[in-house]
Wavefront OBJ file of the C-alpha trace (Angstrom):
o trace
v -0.383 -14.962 -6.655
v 3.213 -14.414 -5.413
v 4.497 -11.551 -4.149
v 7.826 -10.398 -3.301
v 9.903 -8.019 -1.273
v 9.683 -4.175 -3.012
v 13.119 -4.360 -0.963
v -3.920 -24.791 5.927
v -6.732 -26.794 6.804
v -11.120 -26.636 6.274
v -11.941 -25.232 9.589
v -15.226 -26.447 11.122
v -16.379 -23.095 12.312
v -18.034 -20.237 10.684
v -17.023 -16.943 9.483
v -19.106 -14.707 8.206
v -18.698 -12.442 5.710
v -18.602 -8.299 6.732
v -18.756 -6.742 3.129
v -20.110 -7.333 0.249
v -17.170 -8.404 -2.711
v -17.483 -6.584 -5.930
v -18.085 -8.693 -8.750
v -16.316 -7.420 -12.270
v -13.080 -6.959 -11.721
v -11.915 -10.294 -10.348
v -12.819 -11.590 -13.900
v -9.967 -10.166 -15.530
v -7.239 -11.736 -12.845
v -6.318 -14.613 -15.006
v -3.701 -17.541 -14.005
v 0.080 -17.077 -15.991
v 1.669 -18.876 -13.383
v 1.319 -22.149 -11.872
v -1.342 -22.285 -9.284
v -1.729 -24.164 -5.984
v -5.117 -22.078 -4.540
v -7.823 -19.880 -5.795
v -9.258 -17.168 -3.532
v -13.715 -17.388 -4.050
v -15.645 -14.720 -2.886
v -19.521 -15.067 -2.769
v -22.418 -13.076 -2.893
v -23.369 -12.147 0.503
v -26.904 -14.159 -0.271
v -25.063 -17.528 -1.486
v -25.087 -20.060 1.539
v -21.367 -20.731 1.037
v -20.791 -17.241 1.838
v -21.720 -18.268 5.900
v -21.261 -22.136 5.637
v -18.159 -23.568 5.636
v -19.437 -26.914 4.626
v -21.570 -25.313 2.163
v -18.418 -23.840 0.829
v -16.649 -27.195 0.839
v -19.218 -29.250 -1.183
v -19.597 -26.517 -3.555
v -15.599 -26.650 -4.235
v -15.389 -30.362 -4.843
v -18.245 -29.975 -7.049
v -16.907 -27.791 -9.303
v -13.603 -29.216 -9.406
v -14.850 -32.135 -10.364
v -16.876 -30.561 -13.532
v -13.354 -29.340 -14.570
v -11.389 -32.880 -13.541
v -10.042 -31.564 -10.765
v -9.305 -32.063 -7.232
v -11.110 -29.031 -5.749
v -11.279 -28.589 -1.709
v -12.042 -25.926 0.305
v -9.235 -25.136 2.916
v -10.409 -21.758 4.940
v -12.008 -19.088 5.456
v -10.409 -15.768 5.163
v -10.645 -12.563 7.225
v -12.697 -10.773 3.971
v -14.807 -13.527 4.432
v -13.671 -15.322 1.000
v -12.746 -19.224 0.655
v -9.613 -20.202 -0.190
v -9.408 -23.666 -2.408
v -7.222 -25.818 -2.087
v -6.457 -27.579 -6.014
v -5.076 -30.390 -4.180
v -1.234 -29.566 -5.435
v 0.314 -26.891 -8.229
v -1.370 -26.714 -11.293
v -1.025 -25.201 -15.251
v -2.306 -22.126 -15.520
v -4.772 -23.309 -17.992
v -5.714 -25.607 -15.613
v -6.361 -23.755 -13.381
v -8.825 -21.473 -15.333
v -10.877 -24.361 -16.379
v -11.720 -24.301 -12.644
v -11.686 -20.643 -12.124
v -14.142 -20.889 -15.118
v -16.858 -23.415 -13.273
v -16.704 -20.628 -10.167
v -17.171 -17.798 -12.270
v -20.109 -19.425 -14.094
v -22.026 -19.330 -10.823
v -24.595 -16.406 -10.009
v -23.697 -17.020 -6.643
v -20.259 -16.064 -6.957
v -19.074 -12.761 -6.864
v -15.329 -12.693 -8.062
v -12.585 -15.631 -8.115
v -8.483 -15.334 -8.588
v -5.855 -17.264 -8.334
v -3.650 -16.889 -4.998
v -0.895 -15.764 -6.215
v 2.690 -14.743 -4.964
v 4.444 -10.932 -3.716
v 7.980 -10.615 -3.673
v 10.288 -7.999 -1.815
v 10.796 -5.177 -4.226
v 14.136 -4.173 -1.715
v 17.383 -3.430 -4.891
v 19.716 -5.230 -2.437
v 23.474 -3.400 -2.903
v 26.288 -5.092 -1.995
v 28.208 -2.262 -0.005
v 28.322 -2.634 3.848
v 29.691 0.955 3.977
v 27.029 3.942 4.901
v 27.020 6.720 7.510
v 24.369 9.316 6.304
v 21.322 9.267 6.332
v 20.748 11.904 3.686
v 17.569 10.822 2.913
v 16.321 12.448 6.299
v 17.774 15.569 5.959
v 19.609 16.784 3.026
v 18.136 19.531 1.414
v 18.031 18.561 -2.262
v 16.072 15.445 -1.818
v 15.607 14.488 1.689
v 12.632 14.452 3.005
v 12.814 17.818 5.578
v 12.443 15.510 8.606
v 14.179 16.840 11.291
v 11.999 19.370 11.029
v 8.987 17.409 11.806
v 9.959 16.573 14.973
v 10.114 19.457 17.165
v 6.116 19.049 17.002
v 5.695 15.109 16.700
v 7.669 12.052 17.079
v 5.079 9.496 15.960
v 4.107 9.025 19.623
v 0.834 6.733 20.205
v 0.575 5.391 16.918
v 1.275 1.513 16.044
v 2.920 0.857 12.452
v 1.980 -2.824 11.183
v 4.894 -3.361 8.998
v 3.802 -6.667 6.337
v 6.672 -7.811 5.122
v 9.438 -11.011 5.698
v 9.124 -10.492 9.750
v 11.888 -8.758 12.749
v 14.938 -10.624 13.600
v 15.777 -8.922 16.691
v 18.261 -6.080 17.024
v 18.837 -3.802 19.743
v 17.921 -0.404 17.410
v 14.409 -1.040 16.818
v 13.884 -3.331 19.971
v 12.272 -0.558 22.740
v 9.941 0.097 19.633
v 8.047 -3.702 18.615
v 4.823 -4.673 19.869
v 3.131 -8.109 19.432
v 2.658 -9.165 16.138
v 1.716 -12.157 13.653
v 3.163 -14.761 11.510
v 0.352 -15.779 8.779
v 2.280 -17.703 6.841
v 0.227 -20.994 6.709
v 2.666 -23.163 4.929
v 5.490 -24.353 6.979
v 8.144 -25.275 4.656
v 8.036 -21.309 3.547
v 7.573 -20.450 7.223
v 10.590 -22.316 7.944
v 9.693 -22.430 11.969
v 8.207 -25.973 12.030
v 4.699 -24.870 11.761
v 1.722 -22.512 10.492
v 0.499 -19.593 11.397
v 1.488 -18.629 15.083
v 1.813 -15.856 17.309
v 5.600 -15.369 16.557
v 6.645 -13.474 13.964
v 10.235 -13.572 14.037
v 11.988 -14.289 10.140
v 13.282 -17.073 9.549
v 15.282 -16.448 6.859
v 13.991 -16.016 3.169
v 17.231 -17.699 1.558
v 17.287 -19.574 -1.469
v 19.826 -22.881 -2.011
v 19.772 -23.116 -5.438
v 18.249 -21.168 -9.141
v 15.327 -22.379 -10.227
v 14.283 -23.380 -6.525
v 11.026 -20.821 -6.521
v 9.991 -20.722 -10.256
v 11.428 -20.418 -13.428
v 13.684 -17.919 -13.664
v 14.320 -17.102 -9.733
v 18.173 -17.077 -8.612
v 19.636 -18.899 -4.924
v 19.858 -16.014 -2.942
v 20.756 -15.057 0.680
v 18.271 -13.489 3.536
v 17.295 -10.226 2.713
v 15.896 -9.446 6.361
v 13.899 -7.216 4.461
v 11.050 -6.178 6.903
v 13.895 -5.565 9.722
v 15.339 -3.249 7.568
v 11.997 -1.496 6.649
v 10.889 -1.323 10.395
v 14.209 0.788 11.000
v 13.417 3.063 8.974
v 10.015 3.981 10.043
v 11.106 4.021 14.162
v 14.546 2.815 14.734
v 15.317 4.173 18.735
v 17.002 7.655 18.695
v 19.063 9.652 20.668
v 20.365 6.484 22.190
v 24.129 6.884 21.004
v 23.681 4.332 18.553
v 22.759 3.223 14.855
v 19.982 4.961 12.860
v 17.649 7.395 13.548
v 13.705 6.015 12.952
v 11.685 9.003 11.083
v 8.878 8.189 13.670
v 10.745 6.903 16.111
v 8.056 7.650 18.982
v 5.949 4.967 17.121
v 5.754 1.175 17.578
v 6.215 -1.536 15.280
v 3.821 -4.527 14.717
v 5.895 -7.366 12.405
v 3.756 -8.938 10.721
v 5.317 -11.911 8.912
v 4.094 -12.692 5.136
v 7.051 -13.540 3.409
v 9.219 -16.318 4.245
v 10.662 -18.915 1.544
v 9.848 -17.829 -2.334
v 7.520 -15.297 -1.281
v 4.129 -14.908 -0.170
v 0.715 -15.397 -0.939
v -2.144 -13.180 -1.489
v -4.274 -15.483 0.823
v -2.224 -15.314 3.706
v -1.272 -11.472 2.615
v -5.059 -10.485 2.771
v -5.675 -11.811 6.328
v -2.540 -9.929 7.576
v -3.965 -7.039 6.193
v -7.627 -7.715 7.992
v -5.949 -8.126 11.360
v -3.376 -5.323 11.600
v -6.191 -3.058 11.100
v -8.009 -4.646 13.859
v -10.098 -6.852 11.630
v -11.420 -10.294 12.661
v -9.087 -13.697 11.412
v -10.807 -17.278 11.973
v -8.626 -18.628 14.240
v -6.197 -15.794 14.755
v -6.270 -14.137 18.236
v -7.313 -10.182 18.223
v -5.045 -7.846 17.706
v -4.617 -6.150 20.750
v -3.212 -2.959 19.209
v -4.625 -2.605 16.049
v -2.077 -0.368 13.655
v -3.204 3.027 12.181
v -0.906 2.765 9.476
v 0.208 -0.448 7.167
v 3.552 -0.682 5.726
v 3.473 -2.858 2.545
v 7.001 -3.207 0.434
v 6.213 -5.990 -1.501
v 4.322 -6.975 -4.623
v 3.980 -8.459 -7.744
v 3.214 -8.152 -11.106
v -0.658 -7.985 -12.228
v -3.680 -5.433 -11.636
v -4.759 -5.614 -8.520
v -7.574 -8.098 -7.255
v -10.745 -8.126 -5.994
v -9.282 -9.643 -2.281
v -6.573 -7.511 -2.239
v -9.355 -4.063 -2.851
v -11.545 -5.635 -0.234
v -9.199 -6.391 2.275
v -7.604 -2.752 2.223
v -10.988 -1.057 1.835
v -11.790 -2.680 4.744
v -8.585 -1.484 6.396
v -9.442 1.724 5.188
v -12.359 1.664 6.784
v -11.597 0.784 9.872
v -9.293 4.068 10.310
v -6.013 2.656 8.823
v -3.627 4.298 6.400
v -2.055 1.921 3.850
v 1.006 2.572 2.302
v 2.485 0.394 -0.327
v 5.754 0.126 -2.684
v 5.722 1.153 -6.358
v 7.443 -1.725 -7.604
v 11.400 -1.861 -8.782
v 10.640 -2.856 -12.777
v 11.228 0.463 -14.127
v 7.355 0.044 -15.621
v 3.936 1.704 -15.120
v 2.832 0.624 -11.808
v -0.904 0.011 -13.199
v 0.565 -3.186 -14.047
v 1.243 -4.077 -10.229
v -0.466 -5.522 -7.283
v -0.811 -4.266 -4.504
v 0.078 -1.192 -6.133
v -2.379 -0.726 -8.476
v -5.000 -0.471 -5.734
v -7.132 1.831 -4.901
v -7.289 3.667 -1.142
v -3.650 3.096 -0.660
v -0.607 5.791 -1.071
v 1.610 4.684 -3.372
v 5.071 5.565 -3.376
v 7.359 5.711 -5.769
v 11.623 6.017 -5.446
v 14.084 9.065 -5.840
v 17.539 8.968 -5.750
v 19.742 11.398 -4.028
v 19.461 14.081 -6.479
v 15.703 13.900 -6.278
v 15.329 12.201 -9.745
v 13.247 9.445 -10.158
v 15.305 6.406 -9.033
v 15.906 4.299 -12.541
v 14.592 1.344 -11.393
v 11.767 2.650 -10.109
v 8.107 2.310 -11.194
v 5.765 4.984 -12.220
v 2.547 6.197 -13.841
v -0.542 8.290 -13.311
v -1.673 6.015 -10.035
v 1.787 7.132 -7.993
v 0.368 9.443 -5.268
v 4.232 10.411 -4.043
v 7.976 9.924 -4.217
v 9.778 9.404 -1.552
v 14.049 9.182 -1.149
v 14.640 5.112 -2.059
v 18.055 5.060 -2.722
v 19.975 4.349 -5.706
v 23.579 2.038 -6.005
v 24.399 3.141 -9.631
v 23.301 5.076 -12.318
v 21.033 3.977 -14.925
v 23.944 4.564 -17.492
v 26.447 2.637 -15.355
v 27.197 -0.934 -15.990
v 23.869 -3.563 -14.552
v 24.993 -5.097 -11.814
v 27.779 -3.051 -10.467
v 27.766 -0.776 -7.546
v 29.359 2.781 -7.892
v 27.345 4.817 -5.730
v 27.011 2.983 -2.643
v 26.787 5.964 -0.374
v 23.389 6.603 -2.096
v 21.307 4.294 -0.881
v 19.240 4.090 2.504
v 20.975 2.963 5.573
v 18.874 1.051 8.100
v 18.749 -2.054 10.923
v 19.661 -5.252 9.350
v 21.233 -8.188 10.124
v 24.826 -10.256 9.345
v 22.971 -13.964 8.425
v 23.473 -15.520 5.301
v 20.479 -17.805 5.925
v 19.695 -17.782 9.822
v 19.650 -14.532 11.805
v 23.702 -14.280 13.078
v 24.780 -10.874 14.022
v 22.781 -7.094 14.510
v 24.613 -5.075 11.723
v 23.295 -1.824 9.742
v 23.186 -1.677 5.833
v 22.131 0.546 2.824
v 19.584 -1.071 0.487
v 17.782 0.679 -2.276
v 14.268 0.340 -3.659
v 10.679 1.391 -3.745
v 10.557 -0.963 -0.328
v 13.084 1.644 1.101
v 10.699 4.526 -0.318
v 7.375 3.345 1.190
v 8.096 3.072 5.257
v 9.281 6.906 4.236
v 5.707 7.847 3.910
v 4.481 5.287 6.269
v 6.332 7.092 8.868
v 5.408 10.206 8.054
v 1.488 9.074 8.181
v 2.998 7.874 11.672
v 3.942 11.185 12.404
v 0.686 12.681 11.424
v -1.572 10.657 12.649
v 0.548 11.212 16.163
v 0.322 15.252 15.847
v -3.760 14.963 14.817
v -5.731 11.801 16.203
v -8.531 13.023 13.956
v -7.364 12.356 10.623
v -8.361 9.844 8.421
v -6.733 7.936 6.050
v -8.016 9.730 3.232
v -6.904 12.942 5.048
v -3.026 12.165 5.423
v -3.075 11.275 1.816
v -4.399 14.396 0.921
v -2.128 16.734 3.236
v 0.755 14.994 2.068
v 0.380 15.499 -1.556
v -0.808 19.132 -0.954
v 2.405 19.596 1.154
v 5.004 17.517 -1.043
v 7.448 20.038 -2.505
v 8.538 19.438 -6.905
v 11.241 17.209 -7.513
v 14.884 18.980 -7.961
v 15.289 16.296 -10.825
v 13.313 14.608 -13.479
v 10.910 11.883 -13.743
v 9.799 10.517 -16.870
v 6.427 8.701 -16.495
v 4.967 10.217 -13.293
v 5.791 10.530 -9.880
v 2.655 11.574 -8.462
v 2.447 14.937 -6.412
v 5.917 15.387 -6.078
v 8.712 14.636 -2.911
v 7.158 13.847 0.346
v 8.415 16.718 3.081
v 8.112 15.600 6.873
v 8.221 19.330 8.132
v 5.277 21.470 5.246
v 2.578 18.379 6.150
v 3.175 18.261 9.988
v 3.124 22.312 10.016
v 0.139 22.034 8.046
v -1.805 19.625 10.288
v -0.890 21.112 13.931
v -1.399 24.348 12.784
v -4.561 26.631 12.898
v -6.914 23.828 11.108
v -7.027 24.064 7.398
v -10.682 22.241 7.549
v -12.408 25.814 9.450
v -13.882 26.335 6.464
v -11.792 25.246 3.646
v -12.500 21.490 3.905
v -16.060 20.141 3.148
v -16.423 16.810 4.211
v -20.451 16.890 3.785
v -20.952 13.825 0.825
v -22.937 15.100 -2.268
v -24.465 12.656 -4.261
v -23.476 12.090 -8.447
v -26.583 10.367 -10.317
v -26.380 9.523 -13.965
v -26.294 12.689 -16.339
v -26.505 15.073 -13.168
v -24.716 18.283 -11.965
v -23.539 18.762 -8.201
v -21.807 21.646 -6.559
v -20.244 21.384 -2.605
v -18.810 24.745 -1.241
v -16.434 25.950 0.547
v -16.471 29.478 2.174
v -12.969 30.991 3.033
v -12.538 33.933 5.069
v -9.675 35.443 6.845
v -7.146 35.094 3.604
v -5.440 38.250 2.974
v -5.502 39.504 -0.831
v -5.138 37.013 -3.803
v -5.626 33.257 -4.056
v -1.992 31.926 -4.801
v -0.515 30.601 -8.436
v -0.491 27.235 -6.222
v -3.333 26.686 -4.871
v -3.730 23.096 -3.846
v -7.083 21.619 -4.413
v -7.381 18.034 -2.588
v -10.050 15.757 -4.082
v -11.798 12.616 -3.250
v -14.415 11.812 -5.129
v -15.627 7.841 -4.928
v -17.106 6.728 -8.686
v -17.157 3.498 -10.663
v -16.371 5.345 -13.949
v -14.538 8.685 -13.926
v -14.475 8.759 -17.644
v -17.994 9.717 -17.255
v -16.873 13.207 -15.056
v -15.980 16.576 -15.604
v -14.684 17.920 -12.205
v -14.376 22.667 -12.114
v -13.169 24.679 -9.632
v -15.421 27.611 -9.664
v -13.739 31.042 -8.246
v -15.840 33.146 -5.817
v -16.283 35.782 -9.122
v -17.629 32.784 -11.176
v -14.318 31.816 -12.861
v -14.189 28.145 -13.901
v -10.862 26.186 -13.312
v -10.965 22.625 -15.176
v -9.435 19.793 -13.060
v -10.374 16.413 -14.615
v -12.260 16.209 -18.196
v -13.752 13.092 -18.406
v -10.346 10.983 -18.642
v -9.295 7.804 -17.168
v -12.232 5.259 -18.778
v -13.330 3.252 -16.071
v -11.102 3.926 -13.383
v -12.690 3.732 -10.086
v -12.524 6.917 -7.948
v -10.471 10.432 -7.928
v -8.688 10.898 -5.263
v -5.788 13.388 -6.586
v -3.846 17.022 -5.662
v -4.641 19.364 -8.351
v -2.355 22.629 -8.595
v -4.175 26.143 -10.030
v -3.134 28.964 -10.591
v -6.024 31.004 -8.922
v -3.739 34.248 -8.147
v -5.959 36.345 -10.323
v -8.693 35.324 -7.802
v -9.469 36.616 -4.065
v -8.796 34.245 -1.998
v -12.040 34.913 0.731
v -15.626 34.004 -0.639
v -17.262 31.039 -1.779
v -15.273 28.571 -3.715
v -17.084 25.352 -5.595
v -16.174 22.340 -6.386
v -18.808 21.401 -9.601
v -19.240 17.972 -11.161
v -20.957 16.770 -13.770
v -21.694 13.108 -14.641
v -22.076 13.320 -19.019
v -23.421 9.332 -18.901
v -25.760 6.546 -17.444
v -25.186 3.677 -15.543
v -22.171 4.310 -13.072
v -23.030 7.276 -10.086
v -21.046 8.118 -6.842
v -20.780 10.978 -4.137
v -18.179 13.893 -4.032
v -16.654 12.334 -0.546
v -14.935 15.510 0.792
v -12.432 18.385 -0.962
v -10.203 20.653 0.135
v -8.694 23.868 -0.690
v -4.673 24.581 0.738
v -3.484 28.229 0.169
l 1 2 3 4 5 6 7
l 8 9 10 11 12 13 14 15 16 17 18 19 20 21 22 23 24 25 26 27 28 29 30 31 32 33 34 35 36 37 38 39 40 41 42 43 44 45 46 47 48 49 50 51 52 53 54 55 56 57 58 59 60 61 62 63 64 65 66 67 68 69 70 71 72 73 74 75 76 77 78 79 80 81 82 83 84 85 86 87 88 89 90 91 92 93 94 95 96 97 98 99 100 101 102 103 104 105 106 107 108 109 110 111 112 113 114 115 116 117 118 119 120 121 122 123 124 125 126 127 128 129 130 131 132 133 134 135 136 137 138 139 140 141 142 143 144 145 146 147 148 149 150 151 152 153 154 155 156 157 158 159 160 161 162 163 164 165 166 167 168 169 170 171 172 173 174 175 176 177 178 179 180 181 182 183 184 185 186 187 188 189 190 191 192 193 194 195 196 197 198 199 200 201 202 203 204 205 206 207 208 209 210 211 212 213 214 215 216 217 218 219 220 221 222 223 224 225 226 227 228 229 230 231 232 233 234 235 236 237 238 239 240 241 242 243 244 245 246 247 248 249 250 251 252 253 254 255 256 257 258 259 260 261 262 263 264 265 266 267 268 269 270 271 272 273 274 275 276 277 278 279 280 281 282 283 284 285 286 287 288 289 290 291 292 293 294 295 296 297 298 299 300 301 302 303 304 305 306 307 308 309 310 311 312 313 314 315 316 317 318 319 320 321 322 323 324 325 326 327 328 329 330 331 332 333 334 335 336 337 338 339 340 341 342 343 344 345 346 347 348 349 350 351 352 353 354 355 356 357 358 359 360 361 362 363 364 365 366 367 368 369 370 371 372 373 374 375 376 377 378 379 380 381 382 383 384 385 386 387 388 389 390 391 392 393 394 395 396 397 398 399 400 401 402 403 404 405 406 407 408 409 410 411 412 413 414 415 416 417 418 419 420 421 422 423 424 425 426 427 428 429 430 431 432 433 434 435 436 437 438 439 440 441 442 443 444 445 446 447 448 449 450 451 452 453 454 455 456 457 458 459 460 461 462 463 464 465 466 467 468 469 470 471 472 473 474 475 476 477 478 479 480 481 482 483 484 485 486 487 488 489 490 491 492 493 494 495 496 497 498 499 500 501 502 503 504 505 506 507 508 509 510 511 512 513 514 515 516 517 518 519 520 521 522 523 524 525 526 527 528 529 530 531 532 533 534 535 536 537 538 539 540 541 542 543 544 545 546 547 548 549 550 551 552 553 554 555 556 557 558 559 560 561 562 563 564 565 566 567 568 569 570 571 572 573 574 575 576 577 578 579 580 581 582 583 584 585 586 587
């Protein structure tokens, strides 16, 4: 798979598998595009799962059965294979092979490595001296604010994108990072995968040069401009102010020439979250949040959900872009995942940027940017001033000059929220990832304008979710973070018991949810008052979606706020069970 901007060889040794891969849903990723490698997971019991060699015999042997040239090339961090179909191939050739893998017991998913692209709107102003999206009070995101209690101090921000060309704003704030792009004619530094992750350039001579369809095209210096956003120096006299600018960032370089792959994507993933890489040194400062503007088009994949559960689980937040086709981002990878926060643009009257994806899976909208309106003419640039100024740099193709530009997209959204996870995670070391999520959707504030399709909880606000974390803790007693388990055709209740709340509940009371299921069509999810009053939040909707992990707003001001409140599920089916993971209640 290719991605873009939102904005190797077998190795002899061994490297073992630390999850087990789900099985169904890599059966629906299906080739459209030519195809060069297929990603294989197996079952943790399969032989190839530990042996490389294993691995390699069993690739030739099925490429064979389908005429091809099958050969494994390496292992990666999830613990997958990547093969190698000895050049690009059809699509439909390409699924012949898939086919042979998927046809094996011992195989629990296979997909095509595909491509991500930067989903930056690139405008063609040089002009831009406000950084509204910080501060104004239509649709900025309250930061200033934020900062008189946390400046993102301590934390490490992997940001997984096109790499840093070096300028003097963000400088005092980069660690060590990683360049995992294993081709070298898209790496464009002479070589592999290597400990320098500085961009090359992601310039394009001529159409047609990356795929049907692409246009020649300039270097975007895309992930320089995202890591200015999230910490950009301040108070230094100079440039752009970072919205965690007490934070460090850790390039990590993905994207080079035509994009990226998912292979190389997924191992950048594993180790910026302090995950193990054959090959790859440690990561000596393993990030606590991910920055990922880039993606593509298709539902996301089994080694994409793997590789960020994992991340997940290791203590990381992962924040990724919408995606920039005006479209429902269910049809986008890696935004259609599940554990990440996914963003979504506004424009500078807080109305869903026009180019900007939505849907039911956006968890919050962050300020983006936007060049023109959707009525003006395609292509043109009236609005300039509009977009989101950050640290870029003057090269066509090869880095020349430090300079500072506006671009606009849901890659300009995203470091938004990843810096604002920076600046959480800074003001309370204890949170987890599903934590932040949930106190910045309970904190986001509406939208002052309109957005057709979704845009999840609403605008992100810097100064509501730090209050709400650094002040007296919302969890003593109105968290519950005790799992309770859902079995087939079951009810299960977990409580919380407030005290100390003056009066009523509120008209918007905020009820955070995580619940972890492999069909939530099967669920009907209550709030049940202290008096016995039953508030519906989710009636058995969304098919087989995996998981709830959502906001809900209730109008509970009829209610006293102190004495035990419920959260009551009940699974109406067979075959799919789960666990209430935690909930919360925000007055």
């Amino acid at each position: 798979m290719s991605v873009t901007l939102l904005a190797g060889s077998a190795t002899a040794s061994v490297a073992l598998a630390t999850e087990n891969p789900a099985a169904a849903p890599a059966a629906t990723v299906a080739p459209t595009a030519p195809v060069e490698n297929l990603i294989v997971g197996y079952k943790s019991s399969a032989t190839e799962a530990s042996s490389n060699t294993a691995a390699a015999d069993d690739a030739a042997a099925k490429g064979k059965k389908a005429g091809k040239k099958a050969k494994f090339d390496r292992r990666l961090g999830t613990g997958a294979a990547l093969v190698n179909l000895g050049g690009t191939v059809a699509p439909a050739a390409a699924a012949d092979v898939m086919a042979q893998f998927r046809a094996d017991p011992d195989v629990a998913y296979v997909e095509p490595d595909t491509r991500a692209y930067a989903q930056a709107v690139t405008p063609n102003d040089t002009e831009y001296a406000k950084q509204w999206d910080l501060f104004e009070p239509t649709a900025g995101m309250n930061v200033p604010g934020a900062w008189d209690k946390t400046t993102g101090s301590g934390v490490t921000v992997a940001v997984i994108d096109t790499g840093y060309v070096a300028h003097s704003d963000v400088a005092p704030n980069i660690v060590s990072g990683y360049d995992f792009i294993s081709t070298a004619s898209e790496a464009r530094d002479g070589s592999g995968r290597d400990s320098n992750p500085a961009d090359e350039g992601d310039w394009n001579a001529t159409d047609g040069e990356c795929g049907v369809g692409s246009k020649a095209s300039t270097s975007s210096w895309h992930g320089t401009h995202v890591a200015g956003t999230i910490a950009a120096a301040t108070n230094n006299s100079k440039g752009v102010a970072g919205i965690a600018y007490g934070a460090k960032i850790q390039p990590v370089r993905v994207l080079g020439k035509c994009g990226g792959s998912t292979s190389d994507i997924v191992d950048a993933i594993t180790w910026a979250s302090g995950g193990s890489v054959a090959g790859v040194p440690a990561n000596a400062t393993p990030a606590k949040v991910i920055n990922m503007s880039l993606g593509g088009p298709g539902a996301c994949g089994t080694s994409y959900q793997n590789a960020i559960n994992s991340a997940v689980a290791r203590g990381t937040t992962v924040v990724v872009a919408a995606g920039n086709s005006n479209a429902n981002a269910s049809g986008y990878s890696p935004a259609s995942c599940n554990n990440v926060i996914n963003v979504a643009s506004t424009n500078r009257a807080g109305e869903r940027s026009y180019y900007s994806n939505y849907g039911t899976i956006i968890d919050i909208a962050a300020p983006g940017g936007e060049t023109r309106r959707a009525t003006d003419t395609p292509g043109t640039v009236t609005t300039p001033e509009n977009a989101i100024l950050s640290t870029l740099n003057a090269g066509t193709t090869t880095p020349g000059a430090e300079i500072y530009k506006p671009y606009q997209g849901t890659s300009m959204a995203a470091p938004h929220v990843a810096g604002l996870a920076a600046l959480l995670k800074s003001a309370n070391t204890s949170l987890t990832p599903a934590q932040i999520e949930t106190a910045i959707k309970a904190n986001s504030r509406p939208l002052p304008g309109t957005c057709t399709g979704g845009c999840g909880a609403g605008l992100a606000d810097a100064a509501a979710t730090v209050a709400a974390v650094t002040s007296t803790p919302p969890t003593s007693g109105r968290e519950n973070t005790t799992d309770y388990t859902i079995a087939d055709n079951s009810t299960v209740e977990s409580p919380i018991t407030v005290t100390g709340v003056t009066g009523n509940a509120p008209a918007t009371l905020k009820v955070g949810v995580n619940i972890v299921h492999t069909y939530i069509g099967d669920l009907k999810v209550d709030l049940i008052a202290p008096d016995g009053s039953v508030y519906n939040l989710h009636n058995r909707s969304g098919s087989g979606t995996d998981n709830i992990n959502q906001v809900y707003t209730v109008n509970a001001s009829s209610e006293v706020a102190n004495g035990t409140w419920k959260l009551r599920v009940n699974d109406n089916a067979g075959g799919d069970t789960g666990k209430i993971d935690s909930w919360n209640l925000t007055f």
